[in-house]
C-alpha positions in Angstrom: 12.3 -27.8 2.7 11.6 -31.1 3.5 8.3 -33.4 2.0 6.6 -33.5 5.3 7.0 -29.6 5.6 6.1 -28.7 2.5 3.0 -31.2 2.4 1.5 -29.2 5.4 2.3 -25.9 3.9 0.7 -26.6 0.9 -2.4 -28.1 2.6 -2.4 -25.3 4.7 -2.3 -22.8 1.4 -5.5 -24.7 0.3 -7.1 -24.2 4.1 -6.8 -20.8 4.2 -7.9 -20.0 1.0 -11.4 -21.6 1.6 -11.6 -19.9 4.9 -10.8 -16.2 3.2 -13.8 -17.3 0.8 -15.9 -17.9 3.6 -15.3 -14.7 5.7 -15.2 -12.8 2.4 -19.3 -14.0 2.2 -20.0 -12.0 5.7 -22.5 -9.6 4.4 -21.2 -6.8 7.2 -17.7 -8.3 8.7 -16.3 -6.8 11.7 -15.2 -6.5 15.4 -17.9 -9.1 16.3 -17.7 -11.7 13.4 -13.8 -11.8 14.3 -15.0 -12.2 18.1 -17.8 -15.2 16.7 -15.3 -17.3 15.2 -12.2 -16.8 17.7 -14.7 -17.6 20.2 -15.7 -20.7 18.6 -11.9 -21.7 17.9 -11.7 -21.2 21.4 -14.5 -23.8 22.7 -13.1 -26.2 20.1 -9.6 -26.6 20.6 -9.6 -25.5 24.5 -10.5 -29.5 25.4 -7.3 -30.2 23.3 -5.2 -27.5 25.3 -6.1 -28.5 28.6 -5.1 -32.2 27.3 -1.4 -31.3 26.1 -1.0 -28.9 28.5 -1.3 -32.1 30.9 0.3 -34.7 29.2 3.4 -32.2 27.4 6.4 -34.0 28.3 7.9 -30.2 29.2 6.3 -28.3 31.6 4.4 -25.3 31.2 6.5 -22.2 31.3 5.4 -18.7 32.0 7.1 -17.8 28.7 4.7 -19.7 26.8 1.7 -17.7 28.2 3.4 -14.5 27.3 4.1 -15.8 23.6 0.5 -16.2 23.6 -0.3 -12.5 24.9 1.7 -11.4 21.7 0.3 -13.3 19.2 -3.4 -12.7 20.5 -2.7 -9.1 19.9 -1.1 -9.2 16.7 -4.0 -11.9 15.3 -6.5 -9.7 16.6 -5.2 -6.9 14.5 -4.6 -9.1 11.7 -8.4 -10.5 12.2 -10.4 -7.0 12.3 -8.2 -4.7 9.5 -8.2 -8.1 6.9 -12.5 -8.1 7.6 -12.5 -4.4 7.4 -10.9 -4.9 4.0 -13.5 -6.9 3.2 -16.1 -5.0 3.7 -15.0 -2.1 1.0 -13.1 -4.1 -1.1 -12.9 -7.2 -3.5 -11.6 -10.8 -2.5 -9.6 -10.6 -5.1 -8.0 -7.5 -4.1 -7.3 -7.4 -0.4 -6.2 -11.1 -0.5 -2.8 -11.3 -2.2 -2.2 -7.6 -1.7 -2.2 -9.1 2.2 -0.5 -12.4 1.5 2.3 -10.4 -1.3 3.0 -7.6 1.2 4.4 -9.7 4.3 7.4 -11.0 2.2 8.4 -7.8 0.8 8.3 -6.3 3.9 10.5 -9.0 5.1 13.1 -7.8 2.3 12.9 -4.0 3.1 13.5 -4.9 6.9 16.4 -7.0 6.0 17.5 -4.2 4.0 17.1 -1.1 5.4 17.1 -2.4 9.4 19.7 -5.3 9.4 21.5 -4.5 6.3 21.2 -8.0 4.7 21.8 -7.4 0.8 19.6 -10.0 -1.0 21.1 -10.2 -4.1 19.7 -9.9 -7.7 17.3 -12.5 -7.0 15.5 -11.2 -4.1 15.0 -7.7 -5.4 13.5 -9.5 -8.9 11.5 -10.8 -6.2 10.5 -7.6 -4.8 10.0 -5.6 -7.5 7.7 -8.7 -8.7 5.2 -8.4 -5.7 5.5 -4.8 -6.5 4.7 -5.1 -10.1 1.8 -8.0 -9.4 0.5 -5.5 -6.5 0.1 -2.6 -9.7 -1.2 -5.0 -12.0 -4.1 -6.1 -9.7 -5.1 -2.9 -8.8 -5.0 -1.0 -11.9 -6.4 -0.8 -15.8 -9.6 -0.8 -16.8 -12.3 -2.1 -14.1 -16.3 -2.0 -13.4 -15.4 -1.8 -9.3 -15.3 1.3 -7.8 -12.0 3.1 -7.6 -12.3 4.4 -4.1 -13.1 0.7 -3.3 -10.5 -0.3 -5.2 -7.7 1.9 -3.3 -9.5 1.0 0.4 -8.6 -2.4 -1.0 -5.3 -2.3 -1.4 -4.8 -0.2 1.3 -6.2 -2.7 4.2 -4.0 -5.4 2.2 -1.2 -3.5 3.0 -2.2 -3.0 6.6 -3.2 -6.8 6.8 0.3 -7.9 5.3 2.5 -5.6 7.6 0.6 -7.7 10.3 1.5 -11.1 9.0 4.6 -10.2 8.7 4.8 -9.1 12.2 3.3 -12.4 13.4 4.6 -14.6 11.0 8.0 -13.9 12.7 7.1 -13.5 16.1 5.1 -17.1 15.9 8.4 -18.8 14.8 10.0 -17.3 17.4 7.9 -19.0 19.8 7.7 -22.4 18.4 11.2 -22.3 17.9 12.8 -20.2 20.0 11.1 -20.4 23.0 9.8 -23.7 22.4 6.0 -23.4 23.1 4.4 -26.2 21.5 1.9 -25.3 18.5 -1.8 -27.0 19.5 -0.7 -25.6 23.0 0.4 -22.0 21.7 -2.5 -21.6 19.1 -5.0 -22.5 21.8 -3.5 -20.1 24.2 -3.7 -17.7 21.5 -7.4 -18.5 20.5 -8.7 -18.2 24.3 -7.2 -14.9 24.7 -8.2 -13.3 21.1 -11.9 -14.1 22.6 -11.2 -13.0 25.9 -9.8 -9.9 24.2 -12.2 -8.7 22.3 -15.4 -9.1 24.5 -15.7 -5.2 25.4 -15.9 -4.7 21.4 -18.3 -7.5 20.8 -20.6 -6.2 23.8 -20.8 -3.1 22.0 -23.5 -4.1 19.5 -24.8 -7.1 21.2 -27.4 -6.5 18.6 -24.8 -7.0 15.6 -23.7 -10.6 16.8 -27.2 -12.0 17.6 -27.5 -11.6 14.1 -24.6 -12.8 12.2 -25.2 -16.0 14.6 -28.5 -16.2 13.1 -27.9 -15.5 9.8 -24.4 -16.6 8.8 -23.8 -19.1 11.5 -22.5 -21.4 8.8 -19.7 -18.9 7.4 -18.5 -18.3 11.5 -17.9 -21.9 11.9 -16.5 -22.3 8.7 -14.1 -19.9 9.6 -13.4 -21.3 13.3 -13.0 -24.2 12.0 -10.5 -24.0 9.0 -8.3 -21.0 10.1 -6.8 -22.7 13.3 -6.3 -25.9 10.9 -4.2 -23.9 8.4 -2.8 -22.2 10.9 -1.2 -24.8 13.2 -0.2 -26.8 9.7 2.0 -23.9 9.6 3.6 -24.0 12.8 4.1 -27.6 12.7 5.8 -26.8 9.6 8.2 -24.0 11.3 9.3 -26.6 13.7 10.9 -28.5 10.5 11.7 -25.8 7.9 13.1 -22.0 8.5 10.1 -19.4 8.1 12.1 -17.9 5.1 11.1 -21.3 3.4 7.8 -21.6 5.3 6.3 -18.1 4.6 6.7 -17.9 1.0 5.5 -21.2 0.0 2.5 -20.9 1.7 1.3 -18.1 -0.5 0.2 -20.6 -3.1 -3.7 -19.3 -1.4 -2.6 -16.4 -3.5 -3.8 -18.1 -6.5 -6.5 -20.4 -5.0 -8.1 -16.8 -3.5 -7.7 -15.2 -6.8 -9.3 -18.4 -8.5 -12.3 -18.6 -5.6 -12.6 -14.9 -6.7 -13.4 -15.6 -10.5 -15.2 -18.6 -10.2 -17.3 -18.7 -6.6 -17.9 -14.4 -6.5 -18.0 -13.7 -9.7 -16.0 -10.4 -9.0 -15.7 -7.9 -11.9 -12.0 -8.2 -14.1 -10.9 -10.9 -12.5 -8.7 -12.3 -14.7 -6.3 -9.7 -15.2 -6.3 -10.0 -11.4 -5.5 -13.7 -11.2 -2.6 -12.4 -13.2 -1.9 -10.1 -11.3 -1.9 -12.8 -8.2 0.7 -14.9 -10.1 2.9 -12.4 -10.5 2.6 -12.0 -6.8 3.7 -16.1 -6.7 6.3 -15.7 -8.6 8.1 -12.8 -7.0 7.6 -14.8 -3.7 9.3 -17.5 -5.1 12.1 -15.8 -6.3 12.2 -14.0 -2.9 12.4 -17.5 -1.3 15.6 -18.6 -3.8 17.1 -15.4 -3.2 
């Protein structure tokens, strides 16, 4: 990977980790906070859009819109299980189960479905996340149990989603060519759009979260499209096999913001747990 790439990757890493922090603060996350902070995204960056959909050198293909269709869905799902997580579990559980899981899903598909054989590196890698996974989640702990589990199990669900997108947004950047301020502002109109009928369903629910943790939605629409596009920038120079694991360096700033912002309970053996995670990802990546 080149320095350019890796620079935005590694910014990107820091991003996203304060932007986890900040949605982790939401006292009751859900359908309508993810609907807040989309729609602010959208207001923000749809000036930008218009702009570059004007000016782009290439013009505008229906392709790009359908791109956009895709990854609306699969960032809404992502959006609404990770702040489901959550709500019932710990920072500094759901976040690098989520980030560990999209890689070793990435194996097992190459594996099982395309019948790539990684080597003796990759599967160190894999049973790393696996092992990292088992050390966060288990041995002696204050938490609840059950939260514990509902933890883990909405990091797994969150991480089979980034996996899905992860690839499907190189795709598109690459593949198909949409450009990434145009394709994640596509993408951020439509989450909004999307998602109305469940935000008008408790109108009640976002009048409040805009008064009371207006500063944590704008936090959030503000720093998650930065990270994000960093990242597609960075697909356009390196392949998302380099991309995706090095950006899992928010594993260990989460689990960090976890111990010393939150506070949360055996933390620690969690952070270890987290760079276990890292390492696996890295060996993943070399494999």
């Amino acid at each position: 990977m080149n320095a350019t790439a890796l620079s935005l990757v590694l910014v990107a890493a820091v991003v996203h980790a304060a932007w986890n922090l900040a949605a982790k603060r939401v006292s009751s996350g859900g359908t309508q906070f993810v609907w807040l902070y989309y729609t602010a995204s959208a207001v923000l960056l749809l000036p930008v859009t218009v702009v570059l959909l004007l000016i782009e050198p290439v013009r505008p293909q229906w392709s790009w819109l359908l791109a956009a269709v895709v990854t609306s869905i699969l960032h809404i799902a992502y959006g609404v299980v990770l702040q489901r997580g959550y709500r019932v579990g710990d920072l500094s559980v759901v976040y690098p189960v989520a980030r560990g899981t999209g890689p070793l899903l990435s194996v097992l598909a190459a594996v099982l479905v395309l019948g790539e054989r990684p080597g003796p590196l990759g599967l160190v890698g894999a049973f790393l996340v696996v092992a990292g996974v088992l050390v966060i989640s288990t041995g002696r702990t204050a938490a609840d149990p059950h939260a514990v589990k509902a933890g883990i199990v909405y990091g797994l669900l969150t991480g089979a989603v980034i996996a899905g997108y992860t690839l499907w947004d190189a795709h598109s950047v690459t593949g198909i060519g949409v450009p990434p301020l145009v394709y994640f502002g596509l993408g951020s109109i439509l989450q909004s759009l999307m998602l109305v009928p469940g935000a008008l369903a408790d109108r009640g629910e976002v009048k409040r979260l805009w008064r009371e943790q207006r500063r944590e939605v704008l936090l959030v629409a503000v720093l998650s499209p930065i990270a994000y596009i960093l990242v597609l920038y960075a697909l356009t120079m390196a392949p998302v096999s380099l991309v995706a694991p090095a950006r899992e360096l928010s594993i260990v700033l989460g689990g960090l913001a976890a111990w010393l912002v939150l506070g949360e309970s055996d933390a620690v053996r969690r952070l270890a747990g987290s760079v276990i995670v890292l390492s696996g990802i890295a060996a993943i990546a070399a494999a």
